[in-house]
N, C-alpha and C positions, 0 to 999 in steps of 0.2 A: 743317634744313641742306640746301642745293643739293647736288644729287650732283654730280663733276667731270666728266661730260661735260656736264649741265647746263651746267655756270661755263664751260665750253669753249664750245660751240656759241653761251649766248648775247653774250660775247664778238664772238665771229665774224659774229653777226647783227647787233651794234654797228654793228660797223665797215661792214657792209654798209649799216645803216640809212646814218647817216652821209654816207657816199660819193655814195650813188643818189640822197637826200634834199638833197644838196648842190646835185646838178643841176639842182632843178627853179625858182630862179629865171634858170638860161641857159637851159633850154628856153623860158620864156616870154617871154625878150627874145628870143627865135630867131625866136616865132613872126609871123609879120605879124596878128596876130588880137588882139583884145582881151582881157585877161587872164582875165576867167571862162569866154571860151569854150573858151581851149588849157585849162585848169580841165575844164571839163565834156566835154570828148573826151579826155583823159589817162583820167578817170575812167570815162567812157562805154565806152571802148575795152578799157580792163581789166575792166569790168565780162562785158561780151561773152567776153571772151575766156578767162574763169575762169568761167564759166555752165557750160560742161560737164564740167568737171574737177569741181567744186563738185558738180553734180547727181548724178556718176558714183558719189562720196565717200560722200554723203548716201545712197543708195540699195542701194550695196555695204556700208554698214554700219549701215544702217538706222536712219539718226539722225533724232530727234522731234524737232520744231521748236516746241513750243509757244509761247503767246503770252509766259508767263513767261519761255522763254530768247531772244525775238527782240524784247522791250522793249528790251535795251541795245545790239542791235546798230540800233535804228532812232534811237535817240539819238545815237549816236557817227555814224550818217551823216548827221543833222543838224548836229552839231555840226563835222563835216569837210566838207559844203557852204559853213557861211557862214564857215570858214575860209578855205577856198579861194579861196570869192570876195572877201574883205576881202584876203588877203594876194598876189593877183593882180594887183589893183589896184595897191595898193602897190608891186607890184616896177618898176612901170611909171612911178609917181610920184619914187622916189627912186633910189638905188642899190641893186644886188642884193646888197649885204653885209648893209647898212643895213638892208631889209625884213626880210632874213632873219634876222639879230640880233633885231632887235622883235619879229618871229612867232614868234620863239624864247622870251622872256620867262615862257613858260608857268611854270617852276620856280615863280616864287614864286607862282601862282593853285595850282600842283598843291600843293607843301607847305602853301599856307595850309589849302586845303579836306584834304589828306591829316590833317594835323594836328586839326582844328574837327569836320572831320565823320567820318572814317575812324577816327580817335582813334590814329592812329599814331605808335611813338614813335621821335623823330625829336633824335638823339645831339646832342650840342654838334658834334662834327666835321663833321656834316652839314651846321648851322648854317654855318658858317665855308666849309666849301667852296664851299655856295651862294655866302654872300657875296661869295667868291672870284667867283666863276661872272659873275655879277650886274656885280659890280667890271670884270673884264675884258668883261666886255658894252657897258658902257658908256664906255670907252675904246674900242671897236670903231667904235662910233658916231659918234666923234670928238670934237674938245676943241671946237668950234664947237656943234654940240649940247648940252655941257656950260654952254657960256657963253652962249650962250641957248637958251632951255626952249621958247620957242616953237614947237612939232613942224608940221612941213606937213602937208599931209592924207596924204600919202604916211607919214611915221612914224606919224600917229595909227591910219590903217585897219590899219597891221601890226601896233600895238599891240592893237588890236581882235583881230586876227587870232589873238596868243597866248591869249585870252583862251576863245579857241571851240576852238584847241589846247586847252590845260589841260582842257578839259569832254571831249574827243574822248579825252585819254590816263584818265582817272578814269574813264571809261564804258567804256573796255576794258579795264580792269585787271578791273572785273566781271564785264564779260559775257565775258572771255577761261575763265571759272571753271564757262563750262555748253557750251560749243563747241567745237571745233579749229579752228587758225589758217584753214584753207583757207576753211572756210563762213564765218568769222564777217566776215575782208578780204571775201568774196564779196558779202554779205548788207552789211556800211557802204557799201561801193563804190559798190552798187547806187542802195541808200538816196541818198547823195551827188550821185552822178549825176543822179537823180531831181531832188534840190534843184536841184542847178547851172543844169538845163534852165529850172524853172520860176524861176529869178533870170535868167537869159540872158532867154527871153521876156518878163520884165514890165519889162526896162531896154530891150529895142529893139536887142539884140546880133544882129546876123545869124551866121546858124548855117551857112553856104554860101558858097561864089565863092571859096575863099581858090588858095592856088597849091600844087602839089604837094610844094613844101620843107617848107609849114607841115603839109601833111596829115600827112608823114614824121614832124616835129618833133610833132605830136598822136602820133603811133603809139610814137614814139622816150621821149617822156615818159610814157606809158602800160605800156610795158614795164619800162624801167626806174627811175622813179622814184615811180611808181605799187604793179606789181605785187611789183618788186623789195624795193623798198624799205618798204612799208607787209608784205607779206609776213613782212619781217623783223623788222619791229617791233612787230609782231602777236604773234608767235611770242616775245620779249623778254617784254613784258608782260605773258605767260604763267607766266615763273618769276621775276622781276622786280618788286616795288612801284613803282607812276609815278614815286614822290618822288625813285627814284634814277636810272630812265630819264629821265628830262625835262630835269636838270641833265646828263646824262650827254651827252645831243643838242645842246649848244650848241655842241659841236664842229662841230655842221650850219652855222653862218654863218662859222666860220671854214675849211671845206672853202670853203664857197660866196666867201668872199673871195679865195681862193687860184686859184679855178676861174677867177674872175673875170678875174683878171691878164689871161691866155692868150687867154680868149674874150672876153673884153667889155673889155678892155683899160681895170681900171679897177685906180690902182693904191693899195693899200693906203700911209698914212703910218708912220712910226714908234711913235709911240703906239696905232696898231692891231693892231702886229705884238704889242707888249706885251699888248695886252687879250687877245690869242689864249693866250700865254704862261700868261698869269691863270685864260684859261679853263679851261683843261686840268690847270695843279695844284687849282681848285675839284673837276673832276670825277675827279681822283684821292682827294682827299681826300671824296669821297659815296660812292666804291666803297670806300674804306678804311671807312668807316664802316658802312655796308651789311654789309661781312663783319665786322667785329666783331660788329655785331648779331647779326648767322645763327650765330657760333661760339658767341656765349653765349646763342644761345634765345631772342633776342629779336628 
């Protein structure tokens, strides 16, 4: 059973994720840059900038790095590169509700694999909230998507995109079990970065020339939706199963809807407001079910 400052704090880290995570498809309409690049300097920049806190951490407590505990932090920033750059794209091609809903979809990749391959056992209530979840996802997306299936490249690369989500959230819930949040956000980050650069280079992105708003808007997204927000969600997944963080995050595309209005002045229909509605009793009903689990041992 979760201790209650546990259930407290990761709560609080939620809503953190959530919020910061919300932001990051207005940073990338902000940017004048192409989307893997505000991608690969968000990532670049937090990387740098938790290098010495990280090293400080590591040395002042004398943490061993073998190859067995840095296999899954080099996986997860695999898998958080070519999310980034699939779900980049996309914010650019469609609406940033839209992208962000689809890059959201992970739920059903993390339950399927939580379930097939983690062997976790995953309630009827579970079942149903997702649905819920799922349900109001895709009234977010709107009834024009529903009536025709036909997805532009724009919904398909963000459906891509949850898919390198879901491998990114299953790869830290392990490797979350041999690190602390500091090194192990340090060490994907890094990893990511890394990727991002060598996808920026082999499509022909130029990496220079932009204007000093965009620099800001790279610095502004690195802090806060980067550091902030993967921080948090780092630290989540620590006391946390994915199966219940993942559906939990879908609240991330209805922040980003909302954020939307204001800044990118895009406005939500009625049947969107509804799927938000949906979303949030789904992920009431995965945290109902989650705590039943924990009270009875399971």
């Amino acid at each position: 059973m979760m201790k209650p400052n546990h259930k407290i704090l990761s709560s609080l880290a939620l809503g953190i994720v959530i919020v910061s995570l919300g932001f990051s498809a207005i940073f990338i309409r902000w940017a004048d840059a192409p989307g893997p690049v505000t991608s690969f300097y968000r990532l670049g920049f937090a990387a740098v900038i938790l290098t010495p806190f990280a090293l400080v951490r590591i040395q002042r407590n004398r943490i061993q790095l073998p190859w067995q505990g840095l296999v899954f932090p080099l996986i997860s920033g695999l898998f958080s590169a070519l999310d980034f750059a699939t779900y980049s794209v996309a914010v650019n091609l469609t609406t940033a509700g839209t992208a962000t809903l689809l890059g959201n979809a992970s739920p059903l990749w993390v339950a399927f694999f939580a379930l097939v391959v983690f062997r976790e056992k995953l309630t009827g209530r579970f079942w149903l909230g997702l649905g819920l979840t799922l349900a109001g996802a895709m009234l977010v997306v709107g009834i024009d998507t529903l009536l025709h299936p036909v997805y532009g490249m724009g919904d398909m690369l963000a459906l891509l995109s949850s898919v390198f989500y879901a491998g990114y959230y299953l790869s830290t819930q392990r490797g979350r079990q041999r690190l602390d949040p500091l090194t192990y956000v340090w060490l994907t980050t890094s990893v990511a970065a890394l990727g991002l650069l060598v996808i920026n280079l082999v499509f022909g992105n130029p990496l220079t020339g932009y204007s000093t708003q965009t620099w800001l808007v790279f610095l502004a997204a690195a802090l806060f939706s980067q550091i902030c927000g993967y921080m948090a969600l780092t630290y989540v997944l620590g006391h946390l199963p994915a199966s219940v963080v993942s559906p939990t995050l879908l609240g991330q595309p209805v922040m980003t809807t909302l954020l939307a209005i204001p800044f990118l002045h895009e406005i939500p229909a009625l049947w969107q407001v509804f799927g938000g509605l949906l979303v949030l009793a789904g992920v009431f009903l995965v945290h109902q079910a989650h705590h039943q689990a924990s009270e009875g041992g399971g």
